[in-house]
N, CA, C and O atoms as a Tripos MOL2 file, in Angstrom:
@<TRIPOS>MOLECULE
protein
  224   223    56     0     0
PROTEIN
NO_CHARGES

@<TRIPOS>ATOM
      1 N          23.5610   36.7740  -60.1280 N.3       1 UNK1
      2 CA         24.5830   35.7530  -59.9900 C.3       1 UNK1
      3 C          25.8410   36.2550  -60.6920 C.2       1 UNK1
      4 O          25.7300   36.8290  -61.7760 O.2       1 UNK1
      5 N          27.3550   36.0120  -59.9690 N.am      2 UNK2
      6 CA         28.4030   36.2830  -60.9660 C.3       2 UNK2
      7 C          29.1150   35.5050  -60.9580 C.2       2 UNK2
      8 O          29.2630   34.7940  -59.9630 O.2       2 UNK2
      9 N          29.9620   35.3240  -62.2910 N.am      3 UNK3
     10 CA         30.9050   34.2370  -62.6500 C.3       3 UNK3
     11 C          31.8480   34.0450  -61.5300 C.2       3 UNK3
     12 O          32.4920   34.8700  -60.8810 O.2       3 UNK3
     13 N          31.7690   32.6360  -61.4530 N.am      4 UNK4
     14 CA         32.2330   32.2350  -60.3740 C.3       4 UNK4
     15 C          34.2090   32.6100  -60.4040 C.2       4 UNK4
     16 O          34.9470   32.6710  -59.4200 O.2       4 UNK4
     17 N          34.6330   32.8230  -62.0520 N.am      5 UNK5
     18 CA         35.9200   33.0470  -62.7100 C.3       5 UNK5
     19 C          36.3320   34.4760  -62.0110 C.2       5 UNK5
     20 O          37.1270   34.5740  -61.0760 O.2       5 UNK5
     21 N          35.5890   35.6480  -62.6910 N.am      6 UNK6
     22 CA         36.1720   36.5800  -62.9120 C.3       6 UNK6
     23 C          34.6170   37.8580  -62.0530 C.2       6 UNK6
     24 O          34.4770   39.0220  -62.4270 O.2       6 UNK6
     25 N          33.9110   37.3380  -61.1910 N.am      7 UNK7
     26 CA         32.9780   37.4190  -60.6750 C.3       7 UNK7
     27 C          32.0020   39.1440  -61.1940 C.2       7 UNK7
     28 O          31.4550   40.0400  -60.5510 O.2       7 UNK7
     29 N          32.2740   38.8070  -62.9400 N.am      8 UNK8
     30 CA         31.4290   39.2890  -63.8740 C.3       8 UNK8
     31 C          30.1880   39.0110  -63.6850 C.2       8 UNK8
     32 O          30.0040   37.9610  -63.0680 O.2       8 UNK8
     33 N          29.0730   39.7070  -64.0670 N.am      9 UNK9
     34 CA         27.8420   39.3750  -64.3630 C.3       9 UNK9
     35 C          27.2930   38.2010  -65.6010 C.2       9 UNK9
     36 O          27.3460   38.3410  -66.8230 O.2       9 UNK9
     37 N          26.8850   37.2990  -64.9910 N.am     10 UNK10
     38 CA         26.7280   36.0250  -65.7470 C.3      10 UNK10
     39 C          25.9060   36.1970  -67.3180 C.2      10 UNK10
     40 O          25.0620   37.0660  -67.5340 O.2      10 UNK10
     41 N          26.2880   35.3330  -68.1620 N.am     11 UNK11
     42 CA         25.6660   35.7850  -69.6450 C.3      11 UNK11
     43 C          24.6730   34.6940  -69.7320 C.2      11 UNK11
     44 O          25.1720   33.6640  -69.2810 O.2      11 UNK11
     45 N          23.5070   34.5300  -70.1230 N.am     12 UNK12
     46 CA         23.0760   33.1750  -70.2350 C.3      12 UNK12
     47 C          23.4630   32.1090  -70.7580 C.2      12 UNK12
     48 O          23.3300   31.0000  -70.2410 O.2      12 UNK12
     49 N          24.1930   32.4360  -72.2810 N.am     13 UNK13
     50 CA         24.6050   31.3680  -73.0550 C.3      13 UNK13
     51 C          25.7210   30.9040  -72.5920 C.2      13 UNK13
     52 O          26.2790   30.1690  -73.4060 O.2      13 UNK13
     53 N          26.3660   31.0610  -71.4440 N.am     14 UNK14
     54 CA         27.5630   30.4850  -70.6210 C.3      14 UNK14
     55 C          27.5530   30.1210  -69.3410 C.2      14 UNK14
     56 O          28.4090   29.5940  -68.6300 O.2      14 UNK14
     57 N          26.0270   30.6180  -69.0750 N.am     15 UNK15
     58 CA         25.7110   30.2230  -67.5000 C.3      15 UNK15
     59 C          26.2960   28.9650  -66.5180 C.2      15 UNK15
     60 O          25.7040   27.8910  -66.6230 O.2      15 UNK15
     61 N          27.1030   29.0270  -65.8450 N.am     16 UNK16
     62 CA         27.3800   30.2920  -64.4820 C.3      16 UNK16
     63 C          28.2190   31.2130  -65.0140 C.2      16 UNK16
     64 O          28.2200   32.2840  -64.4080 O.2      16 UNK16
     65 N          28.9660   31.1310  -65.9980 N.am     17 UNK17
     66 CA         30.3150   32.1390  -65.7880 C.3      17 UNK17
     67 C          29.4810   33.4520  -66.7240 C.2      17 UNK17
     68 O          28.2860   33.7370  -66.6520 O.2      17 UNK17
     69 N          30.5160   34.0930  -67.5730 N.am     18 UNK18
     70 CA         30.2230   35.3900  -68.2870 C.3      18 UNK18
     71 C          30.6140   35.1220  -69.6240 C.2      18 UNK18
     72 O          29.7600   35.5620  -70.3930 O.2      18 UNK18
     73 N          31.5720   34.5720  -70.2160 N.am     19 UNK19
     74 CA         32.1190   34.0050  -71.2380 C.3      19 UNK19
     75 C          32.4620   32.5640  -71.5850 C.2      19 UNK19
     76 O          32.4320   31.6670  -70.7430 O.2      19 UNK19
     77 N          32.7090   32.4240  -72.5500 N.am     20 UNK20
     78 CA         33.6990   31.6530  -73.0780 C.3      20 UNK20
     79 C          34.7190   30.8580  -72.5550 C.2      20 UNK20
     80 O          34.8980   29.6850  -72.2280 O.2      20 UNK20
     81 N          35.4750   32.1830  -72.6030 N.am     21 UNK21
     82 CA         36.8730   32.0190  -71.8060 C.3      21 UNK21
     83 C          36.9580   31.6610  -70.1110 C.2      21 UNK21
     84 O          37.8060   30.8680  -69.7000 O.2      21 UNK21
     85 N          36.1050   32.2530  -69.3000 N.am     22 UNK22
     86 CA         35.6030   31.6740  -67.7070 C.3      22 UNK22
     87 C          35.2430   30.5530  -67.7740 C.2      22 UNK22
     88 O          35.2950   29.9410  -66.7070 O.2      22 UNK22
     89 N          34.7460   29.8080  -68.9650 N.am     23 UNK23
     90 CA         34.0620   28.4760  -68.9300 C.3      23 UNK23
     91 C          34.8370   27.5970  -69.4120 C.2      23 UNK23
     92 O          34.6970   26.4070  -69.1280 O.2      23 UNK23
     93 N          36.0810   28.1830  -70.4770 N.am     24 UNK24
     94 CA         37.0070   27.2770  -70.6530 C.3      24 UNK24
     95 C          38.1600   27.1240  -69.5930 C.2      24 UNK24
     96 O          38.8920   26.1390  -69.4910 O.2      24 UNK24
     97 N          38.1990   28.2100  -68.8580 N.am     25 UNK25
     98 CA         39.1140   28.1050  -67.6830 C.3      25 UNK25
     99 C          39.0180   27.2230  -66.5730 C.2      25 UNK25
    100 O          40.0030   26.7960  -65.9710 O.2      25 UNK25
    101 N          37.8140   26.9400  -66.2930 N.am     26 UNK26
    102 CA         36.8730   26.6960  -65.4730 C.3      26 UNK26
    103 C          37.4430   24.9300  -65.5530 C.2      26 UNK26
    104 O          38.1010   24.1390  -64.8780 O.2      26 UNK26
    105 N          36.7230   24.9830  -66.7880 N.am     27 UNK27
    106 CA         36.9950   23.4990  -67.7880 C.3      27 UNK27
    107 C          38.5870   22.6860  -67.6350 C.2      27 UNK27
    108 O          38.7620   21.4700  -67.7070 O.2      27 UNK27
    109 N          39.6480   23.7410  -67.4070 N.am     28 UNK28
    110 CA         41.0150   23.3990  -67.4190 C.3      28 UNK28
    111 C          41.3080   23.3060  -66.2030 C.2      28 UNK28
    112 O          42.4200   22.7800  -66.1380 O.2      28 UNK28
    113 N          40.9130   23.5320  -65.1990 N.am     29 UNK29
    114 CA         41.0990   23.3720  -63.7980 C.3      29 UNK29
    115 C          40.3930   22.1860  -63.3080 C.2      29 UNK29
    116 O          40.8410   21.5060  -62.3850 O.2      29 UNK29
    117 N          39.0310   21.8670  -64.0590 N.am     30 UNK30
    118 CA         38.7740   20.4580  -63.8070 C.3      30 UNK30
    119 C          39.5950   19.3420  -64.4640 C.2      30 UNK30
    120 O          39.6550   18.2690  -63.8640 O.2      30 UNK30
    121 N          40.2110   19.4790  -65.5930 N.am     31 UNK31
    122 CA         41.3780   18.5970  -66.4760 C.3      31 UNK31
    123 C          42.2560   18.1420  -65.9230 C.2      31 UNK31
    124 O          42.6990   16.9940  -65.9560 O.2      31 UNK31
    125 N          42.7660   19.5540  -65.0330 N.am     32 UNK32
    126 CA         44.4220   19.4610  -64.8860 C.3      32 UNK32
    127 C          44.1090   18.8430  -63.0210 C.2      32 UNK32
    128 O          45.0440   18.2780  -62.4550 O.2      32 UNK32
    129 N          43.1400   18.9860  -62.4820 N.am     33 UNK33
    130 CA         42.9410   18.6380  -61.2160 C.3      33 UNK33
    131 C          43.4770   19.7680  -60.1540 C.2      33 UNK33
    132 O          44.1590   19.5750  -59.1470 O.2      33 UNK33
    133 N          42.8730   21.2430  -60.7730 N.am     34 UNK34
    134 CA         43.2020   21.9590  -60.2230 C.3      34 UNK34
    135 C          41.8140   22.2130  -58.8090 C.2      34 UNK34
    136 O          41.7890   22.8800  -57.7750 O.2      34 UNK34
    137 N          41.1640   21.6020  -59.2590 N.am     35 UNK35
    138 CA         39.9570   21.4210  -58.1730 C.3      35 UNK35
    139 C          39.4490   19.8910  -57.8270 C.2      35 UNK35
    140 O          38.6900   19.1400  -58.4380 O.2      35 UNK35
    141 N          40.1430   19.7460  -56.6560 N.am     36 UNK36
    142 CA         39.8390   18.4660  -55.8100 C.3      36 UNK36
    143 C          39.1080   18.5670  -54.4810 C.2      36 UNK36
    144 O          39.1730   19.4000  -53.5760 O.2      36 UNK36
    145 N          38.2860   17.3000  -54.6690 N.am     37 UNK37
    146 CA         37.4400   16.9330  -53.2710 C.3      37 UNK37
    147 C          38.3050   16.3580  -52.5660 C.2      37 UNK37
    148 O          38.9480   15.4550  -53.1030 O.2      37 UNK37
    149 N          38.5670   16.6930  -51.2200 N.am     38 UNK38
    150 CA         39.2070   15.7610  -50.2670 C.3      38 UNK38
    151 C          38.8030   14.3220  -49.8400 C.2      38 UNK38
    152 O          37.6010   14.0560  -49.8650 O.2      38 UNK38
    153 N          39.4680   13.6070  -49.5490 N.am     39 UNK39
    154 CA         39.4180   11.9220  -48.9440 C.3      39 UNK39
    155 C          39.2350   11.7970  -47.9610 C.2      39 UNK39
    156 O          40.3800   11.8120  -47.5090 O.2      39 UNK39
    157 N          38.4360   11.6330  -46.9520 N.am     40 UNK40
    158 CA         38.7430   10.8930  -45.6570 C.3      40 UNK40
    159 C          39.5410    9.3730  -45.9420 C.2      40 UNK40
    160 O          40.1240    8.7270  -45.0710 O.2      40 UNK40
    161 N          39.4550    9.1330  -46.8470 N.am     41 UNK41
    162 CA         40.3910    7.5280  -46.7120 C.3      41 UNK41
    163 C          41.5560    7.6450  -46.9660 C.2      41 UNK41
    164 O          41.8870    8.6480  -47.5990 O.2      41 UNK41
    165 N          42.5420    6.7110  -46.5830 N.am     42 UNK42
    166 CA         43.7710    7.1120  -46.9200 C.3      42 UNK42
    167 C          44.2860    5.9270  -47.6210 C.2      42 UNK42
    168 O          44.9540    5.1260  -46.9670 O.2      42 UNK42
    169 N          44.0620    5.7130  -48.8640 N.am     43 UNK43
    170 CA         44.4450    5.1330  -50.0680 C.3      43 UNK43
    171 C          45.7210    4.3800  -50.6140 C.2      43 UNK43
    172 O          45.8050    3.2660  -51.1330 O.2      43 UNK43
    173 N          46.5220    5.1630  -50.3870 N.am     44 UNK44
    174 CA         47.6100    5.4470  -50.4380 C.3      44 UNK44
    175 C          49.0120    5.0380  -48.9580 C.2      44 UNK44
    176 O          50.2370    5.0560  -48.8410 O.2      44 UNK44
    177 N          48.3100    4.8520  -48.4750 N.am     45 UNK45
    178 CA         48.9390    4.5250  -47.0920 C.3      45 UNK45
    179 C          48.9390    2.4510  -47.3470 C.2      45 UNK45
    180 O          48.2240    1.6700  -47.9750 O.2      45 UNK45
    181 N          50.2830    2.3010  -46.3650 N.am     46 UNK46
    182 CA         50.6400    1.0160  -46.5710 C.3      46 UNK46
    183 C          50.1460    0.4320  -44.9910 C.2      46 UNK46
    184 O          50.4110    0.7980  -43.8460 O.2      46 UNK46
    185 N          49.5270   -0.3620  -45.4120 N.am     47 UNK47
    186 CA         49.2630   -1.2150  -44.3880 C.3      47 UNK47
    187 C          49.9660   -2.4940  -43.8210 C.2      47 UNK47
    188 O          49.6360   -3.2990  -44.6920 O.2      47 UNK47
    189 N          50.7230   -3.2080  -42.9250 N.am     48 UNK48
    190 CA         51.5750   -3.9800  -42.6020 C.3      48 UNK48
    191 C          49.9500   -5.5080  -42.2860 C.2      48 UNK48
    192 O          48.9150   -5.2700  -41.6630 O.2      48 UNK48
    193 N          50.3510   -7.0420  -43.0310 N.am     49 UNK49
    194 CA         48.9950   -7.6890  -42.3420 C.3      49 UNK49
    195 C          49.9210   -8.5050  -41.2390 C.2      49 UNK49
    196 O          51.1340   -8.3310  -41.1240 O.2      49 UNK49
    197 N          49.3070   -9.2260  -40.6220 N.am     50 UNK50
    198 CA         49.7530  -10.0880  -39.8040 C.3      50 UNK50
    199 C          50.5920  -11.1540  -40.0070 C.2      50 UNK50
    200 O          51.3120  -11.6480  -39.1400 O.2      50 UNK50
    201 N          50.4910  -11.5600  -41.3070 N.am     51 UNK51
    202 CA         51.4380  -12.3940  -42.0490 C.3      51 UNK51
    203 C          52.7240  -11.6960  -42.6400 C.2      51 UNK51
    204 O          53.4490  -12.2560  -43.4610 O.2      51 UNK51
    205 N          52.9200  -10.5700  -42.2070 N.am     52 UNK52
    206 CA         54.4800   -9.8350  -42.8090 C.3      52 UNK52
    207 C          54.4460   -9.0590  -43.9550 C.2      52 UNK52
    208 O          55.4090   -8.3820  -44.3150 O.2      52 UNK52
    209 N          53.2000   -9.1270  -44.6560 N.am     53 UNK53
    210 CA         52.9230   -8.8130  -46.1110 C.3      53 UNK53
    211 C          52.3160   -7.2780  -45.9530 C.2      53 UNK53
    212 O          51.6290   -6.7810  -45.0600 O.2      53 UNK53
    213 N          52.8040   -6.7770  -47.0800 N.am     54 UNK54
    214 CA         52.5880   -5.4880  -47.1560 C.3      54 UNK54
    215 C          51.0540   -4.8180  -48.1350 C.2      54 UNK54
    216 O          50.7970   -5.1330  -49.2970 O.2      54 UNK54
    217 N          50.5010   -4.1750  -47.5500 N.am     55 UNK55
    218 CA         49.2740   -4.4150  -48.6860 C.3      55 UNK55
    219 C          48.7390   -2.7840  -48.9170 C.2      55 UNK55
    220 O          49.2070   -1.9460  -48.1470 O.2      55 UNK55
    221 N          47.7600   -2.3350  -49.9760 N.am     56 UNK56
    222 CA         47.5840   -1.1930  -50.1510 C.3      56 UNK56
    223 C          46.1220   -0.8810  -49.4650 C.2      56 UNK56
    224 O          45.6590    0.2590  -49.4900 O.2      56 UNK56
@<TRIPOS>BOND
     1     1     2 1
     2     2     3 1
     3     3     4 2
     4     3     5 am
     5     5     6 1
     6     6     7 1
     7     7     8 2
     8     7     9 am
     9     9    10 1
    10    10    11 1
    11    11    12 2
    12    11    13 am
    13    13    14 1
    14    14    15 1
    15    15    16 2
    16    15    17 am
    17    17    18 1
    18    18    19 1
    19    19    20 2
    20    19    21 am
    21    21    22 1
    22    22    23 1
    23    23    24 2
    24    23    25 am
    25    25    26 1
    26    26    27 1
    27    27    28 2
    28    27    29 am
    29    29    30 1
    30    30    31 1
    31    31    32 2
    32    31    33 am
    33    33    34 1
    34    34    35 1
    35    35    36 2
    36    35    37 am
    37    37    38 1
    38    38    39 1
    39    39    40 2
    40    39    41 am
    41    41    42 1
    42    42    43 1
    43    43    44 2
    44    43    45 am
    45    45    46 1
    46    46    47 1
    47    47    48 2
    48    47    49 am
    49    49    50 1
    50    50    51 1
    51    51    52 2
    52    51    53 am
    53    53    54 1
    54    54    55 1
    55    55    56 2
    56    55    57 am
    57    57    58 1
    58    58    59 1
    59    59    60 2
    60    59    61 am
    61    61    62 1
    62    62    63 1
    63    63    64 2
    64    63    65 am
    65    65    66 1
    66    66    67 1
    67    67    68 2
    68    67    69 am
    69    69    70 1
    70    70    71 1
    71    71    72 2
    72    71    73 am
    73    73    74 1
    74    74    75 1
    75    75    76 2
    76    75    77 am
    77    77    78 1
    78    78    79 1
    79    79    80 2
    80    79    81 am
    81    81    82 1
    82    82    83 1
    83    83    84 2
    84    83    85 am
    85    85    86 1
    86    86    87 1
    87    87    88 2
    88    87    89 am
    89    89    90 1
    90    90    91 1
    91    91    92 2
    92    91    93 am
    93    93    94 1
    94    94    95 1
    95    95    96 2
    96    95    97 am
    97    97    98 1
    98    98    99 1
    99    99   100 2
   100    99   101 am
   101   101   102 1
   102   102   103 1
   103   103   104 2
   104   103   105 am
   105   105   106 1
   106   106   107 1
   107   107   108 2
   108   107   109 am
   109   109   110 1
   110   110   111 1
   111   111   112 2
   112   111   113 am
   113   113   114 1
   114   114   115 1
   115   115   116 2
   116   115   117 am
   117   117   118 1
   118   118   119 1
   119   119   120 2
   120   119   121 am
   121   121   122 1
   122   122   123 1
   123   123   124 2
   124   123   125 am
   125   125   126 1
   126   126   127 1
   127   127   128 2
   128   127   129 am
   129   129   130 1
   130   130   131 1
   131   131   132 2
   132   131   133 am
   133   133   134 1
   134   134   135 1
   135   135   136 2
   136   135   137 am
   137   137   138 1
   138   138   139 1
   139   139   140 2
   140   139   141 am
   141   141   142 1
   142   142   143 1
   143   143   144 2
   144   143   145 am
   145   145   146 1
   146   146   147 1
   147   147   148 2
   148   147   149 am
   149   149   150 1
   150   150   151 1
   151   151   152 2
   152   151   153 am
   153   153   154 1
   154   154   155 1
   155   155   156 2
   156   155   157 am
   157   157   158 1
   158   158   159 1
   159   159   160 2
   160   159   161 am
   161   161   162 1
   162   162   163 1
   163   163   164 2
   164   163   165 am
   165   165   166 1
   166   166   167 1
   167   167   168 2
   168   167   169 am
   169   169   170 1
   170   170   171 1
   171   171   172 2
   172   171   173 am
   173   173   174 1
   174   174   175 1
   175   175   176 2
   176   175   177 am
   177   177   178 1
   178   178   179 1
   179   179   180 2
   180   179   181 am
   181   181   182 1
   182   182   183 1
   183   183   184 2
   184   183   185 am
   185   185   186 1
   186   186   187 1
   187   187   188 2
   188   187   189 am
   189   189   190 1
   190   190   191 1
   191   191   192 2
   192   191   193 am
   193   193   194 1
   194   194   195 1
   195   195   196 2
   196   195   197 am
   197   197   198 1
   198   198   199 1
   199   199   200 2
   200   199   201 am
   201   201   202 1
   202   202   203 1
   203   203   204 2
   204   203   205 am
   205   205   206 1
   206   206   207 1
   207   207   208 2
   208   207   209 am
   209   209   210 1
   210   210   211 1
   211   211   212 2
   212   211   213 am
   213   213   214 1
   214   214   215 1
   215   215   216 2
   216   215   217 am
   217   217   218 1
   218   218   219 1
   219   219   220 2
   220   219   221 am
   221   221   222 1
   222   222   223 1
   223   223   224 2
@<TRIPOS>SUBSTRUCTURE
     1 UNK1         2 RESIDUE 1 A UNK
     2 UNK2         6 RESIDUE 1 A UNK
     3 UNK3        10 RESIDUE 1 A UNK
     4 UNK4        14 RESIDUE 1 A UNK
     5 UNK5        18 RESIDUE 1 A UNK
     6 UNK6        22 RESIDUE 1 A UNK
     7 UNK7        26 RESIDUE 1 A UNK
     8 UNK8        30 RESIDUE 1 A UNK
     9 UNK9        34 RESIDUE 1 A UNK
    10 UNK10       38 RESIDUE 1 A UNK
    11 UNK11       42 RESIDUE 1 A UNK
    12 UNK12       46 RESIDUE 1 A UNK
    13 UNK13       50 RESIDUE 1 A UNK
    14 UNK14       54 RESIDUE 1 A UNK
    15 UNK15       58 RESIDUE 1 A UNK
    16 UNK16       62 RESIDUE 1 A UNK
    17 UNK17       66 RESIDUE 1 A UNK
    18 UNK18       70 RESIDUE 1 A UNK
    19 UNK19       74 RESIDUE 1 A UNK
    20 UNK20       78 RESIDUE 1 A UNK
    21 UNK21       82 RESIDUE 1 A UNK
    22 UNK22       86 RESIDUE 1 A UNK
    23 UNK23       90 RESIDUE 1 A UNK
    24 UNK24       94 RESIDUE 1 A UNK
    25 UNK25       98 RESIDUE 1 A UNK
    26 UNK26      102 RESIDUE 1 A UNK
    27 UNK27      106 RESIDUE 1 A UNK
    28 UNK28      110 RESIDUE 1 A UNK
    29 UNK29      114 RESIDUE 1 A UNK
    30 UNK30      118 RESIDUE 1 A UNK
    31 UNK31      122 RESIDUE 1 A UNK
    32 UNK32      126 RESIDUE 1 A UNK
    33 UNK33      130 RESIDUE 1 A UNK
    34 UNK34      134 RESIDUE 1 A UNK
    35 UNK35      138 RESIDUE 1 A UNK
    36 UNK36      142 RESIDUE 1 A UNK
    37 UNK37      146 RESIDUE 1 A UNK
    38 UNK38      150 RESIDUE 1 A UNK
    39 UNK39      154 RESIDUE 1 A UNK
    40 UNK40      158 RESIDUE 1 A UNK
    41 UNK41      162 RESIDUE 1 A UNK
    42 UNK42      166 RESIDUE 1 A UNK
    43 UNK43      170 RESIDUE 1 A UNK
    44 UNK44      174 RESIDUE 1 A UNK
    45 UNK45      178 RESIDUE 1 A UNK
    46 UNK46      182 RESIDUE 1 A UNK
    47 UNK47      186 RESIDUE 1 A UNK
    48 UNK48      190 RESIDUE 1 A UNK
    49 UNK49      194 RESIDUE 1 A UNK
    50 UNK50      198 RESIDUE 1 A UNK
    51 UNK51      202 RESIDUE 1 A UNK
    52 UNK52      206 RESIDUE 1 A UNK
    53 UNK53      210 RESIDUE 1 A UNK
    54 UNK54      214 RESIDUE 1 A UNK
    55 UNK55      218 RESIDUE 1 A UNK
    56 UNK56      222 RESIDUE 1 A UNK
């Protein structure tokens, strides 16, 4: 198996990655939302109702 980071050979005491540092990287990309699942819904989109009113 290799780190999924820096696709090193994995260490156990950090398993999946190789280090430390791959696992804290790893860690900061889940923080910052550098790795997202996509939506089929659209959330964010405005919907008009039948009464004139605007709704989320």
């Amino acid at each position: 198996m290799s780190c999924p980071i820096c696709q090193r050979e994995t260490v156990a005491a950090f398993r999946p990655f190789c280090s430390r540092r791959c696992s804290d990287i790893d860690l900061a990309r889940w923080m910052s939302g550098g790795y997202a699942i996509p939506s089929e819904r659209e959330e964010d989109q405005d919907v008009e109702t039948d009464e004139g009113h605007t709704t989320h």
